[in-house]
C-alpha positions, 0 to 999 in steps of 0.5 A: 583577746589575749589568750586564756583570759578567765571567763566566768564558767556560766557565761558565753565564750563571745562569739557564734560558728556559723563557719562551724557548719561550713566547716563540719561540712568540709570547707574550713575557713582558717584566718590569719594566724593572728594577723587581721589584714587578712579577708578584710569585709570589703570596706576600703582602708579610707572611706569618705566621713559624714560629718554630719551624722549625729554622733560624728563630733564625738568620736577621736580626730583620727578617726574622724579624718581615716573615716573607718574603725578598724575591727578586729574579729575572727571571722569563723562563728557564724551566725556572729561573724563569718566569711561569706563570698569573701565578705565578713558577715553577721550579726557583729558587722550589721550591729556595728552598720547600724552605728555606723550611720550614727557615727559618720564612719565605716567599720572595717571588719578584717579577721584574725585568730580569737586569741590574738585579737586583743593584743593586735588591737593594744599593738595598734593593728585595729581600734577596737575587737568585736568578735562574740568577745564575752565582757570579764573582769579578767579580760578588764583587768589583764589577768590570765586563767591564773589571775597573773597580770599579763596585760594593760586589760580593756574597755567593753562596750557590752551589746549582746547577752549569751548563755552556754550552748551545748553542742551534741551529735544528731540524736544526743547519743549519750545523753548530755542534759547538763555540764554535769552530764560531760564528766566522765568524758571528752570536751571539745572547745576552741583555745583561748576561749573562755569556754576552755576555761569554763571546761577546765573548771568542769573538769575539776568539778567532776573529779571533787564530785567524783563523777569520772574524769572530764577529758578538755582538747582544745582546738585552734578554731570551733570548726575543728572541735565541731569536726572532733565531735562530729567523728565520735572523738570528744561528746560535746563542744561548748559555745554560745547558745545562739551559735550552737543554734544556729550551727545544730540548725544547718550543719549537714541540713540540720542532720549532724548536731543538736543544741542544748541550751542552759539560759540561767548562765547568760553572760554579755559579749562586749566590743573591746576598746583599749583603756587609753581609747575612751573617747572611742569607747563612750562614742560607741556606748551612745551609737549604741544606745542610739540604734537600740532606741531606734530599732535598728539593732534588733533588727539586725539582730532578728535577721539572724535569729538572734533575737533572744540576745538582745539588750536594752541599753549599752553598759560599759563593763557590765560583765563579772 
């Protein structure tokens, strides 16, 4: 995605931090700079097509004859994406496997850093982004966290539902409830996220409130402002619920963070595709809606907790 998109304050940033436990724990899994031909999932380059499947005739000839979509993601955000025994796994790439079959082709997950994904994509490096990426009309529209245009914008497929996620230190020392708890104190998110932006405009809540001065730092990756937390440095890091979650769940075994949800601000991920892409873009909705109908979806879905995330259909650019 381009950085510092604008995100809508109450919504999730798009992605989860699985690698923020691994990470936390000591194992900080840093990915490309920006470049997503590294830690690749595994899939060939080229891969034999199934002519045959039901959603294959809808999809642009050249991807029909490459057989695969190439995806770009950052493979730090677990349980959404994340890099395990060098294979990029989660929630995002058994989604997209299930689509696959639908479609006839594979999908190539390869990992690049969040906040250059889009522009890779727009550049012609992947097809599409699908990286927790939350669905805003910024992002739609190209505009920076100022409302600048900055870029062509995209196309969102939307397929996931998120809200904020709080993430504390094990017992929740200094009793953050609330966004408005975190006034007064320091924030820790990933850069070029949209829960940088929703930092910065708590920040600015806090001063019109008078409630303290709201400290943002942002950090390259979520593992390295999970870390921050962990040591004391900054109270909370804001994430997605689902990945704030799971990582409150298995960083240092469940005895280094706790999560605190808030499920009024629920936003929706999407898969990014490039404006000009529509026939991508329309071939991903109705793969979609297939394996939401079939039960392939939440399956993938519930097998990594992540249930509650669930939509019930496809939209396209459903996000505000």
């Amino acid at each position: 995605m381009t950085a510092s998109t604008t995100r809508r304050t109450t919504a999730a940033r798009s992605r989860i931090a699985a690698v923020g436990a691994i990470a936390v724990a000591g194992t900080l899994i840093l990915t490309g700079c920006g470049d997503q031909t590294d830690k690749a999932s595994g899939t060939p380059s080229g891969a034999a097509a199934n002519s045959s499947a039901p959603l294959f005739s809808k999809l642009p000839k050249k991807v029909q004859d490459a057989g695969v979509i190439k995806v770009g993601t950052d493979a730090t955000y677990a349980p959404m994406e994340f890099t395990e025994g060098g294979k990029i796994v989660g929630v995002d790439p058994d989604v997209a496997a299930a689509m696959a079959k639908q479609l006839g082709v594979q999908f190539k997950f390869e990992s690049g850093t969040f906040d250059t994904l889009i522009g890779s994509m727009q550049t012609g490096r992947s097809d599409l982004v699908m990286s927790s990426l939350t669905d805003t009309k910024a992002r739609q529209e190209g505009l920076d966290d100022k409302g600048a245009k900055t870029g062509a914008g995209v196309d969102f497929v939307d397929y996931f539902s998120s809200s904020t996620g709080i993430l504390v230190k094990k017992g929740n020392p200094q009793g953050i409830k609330t966004l408005d708890d975190l006034c007064g104190k320091t924030v820790a998110v990933q850069r070029g996220t949209t829960y940088e932006d929703s930092a910065k405009t708590q920040a600015e809540k806090c001063k019109t409130d008078g409630k303290g001065e709201l400290k943002v730092e942002s950090f390259p990756t979520d593992a390295e402002a999970q870390t921050r937390v962990k040591a004391g440095g900054a109270a909370a890091d804001l994430n997605d619920s689902p990945v704030a979650a799971y990582i409150a769940q298995t960083a240092g075994g469940g005895n280094d963070f706790e999560a605190i949800a808030n499920p009024t601000d629920a936003g929706l991920f999407g898969i990014a595709v490039d404006k000009k892409n529509t026939q991508l873009r329309d071939a991903l909705k109705e793969a979609l809606d297939a394996v939401i109908k079939d039960g392939t979806y939440k399956a993938a879905l519930d097998k990594w907790n992540a249930g509650s995330g669930a939509v019930t259909e496809a939209k396209i650019n459903a996000g505000s």
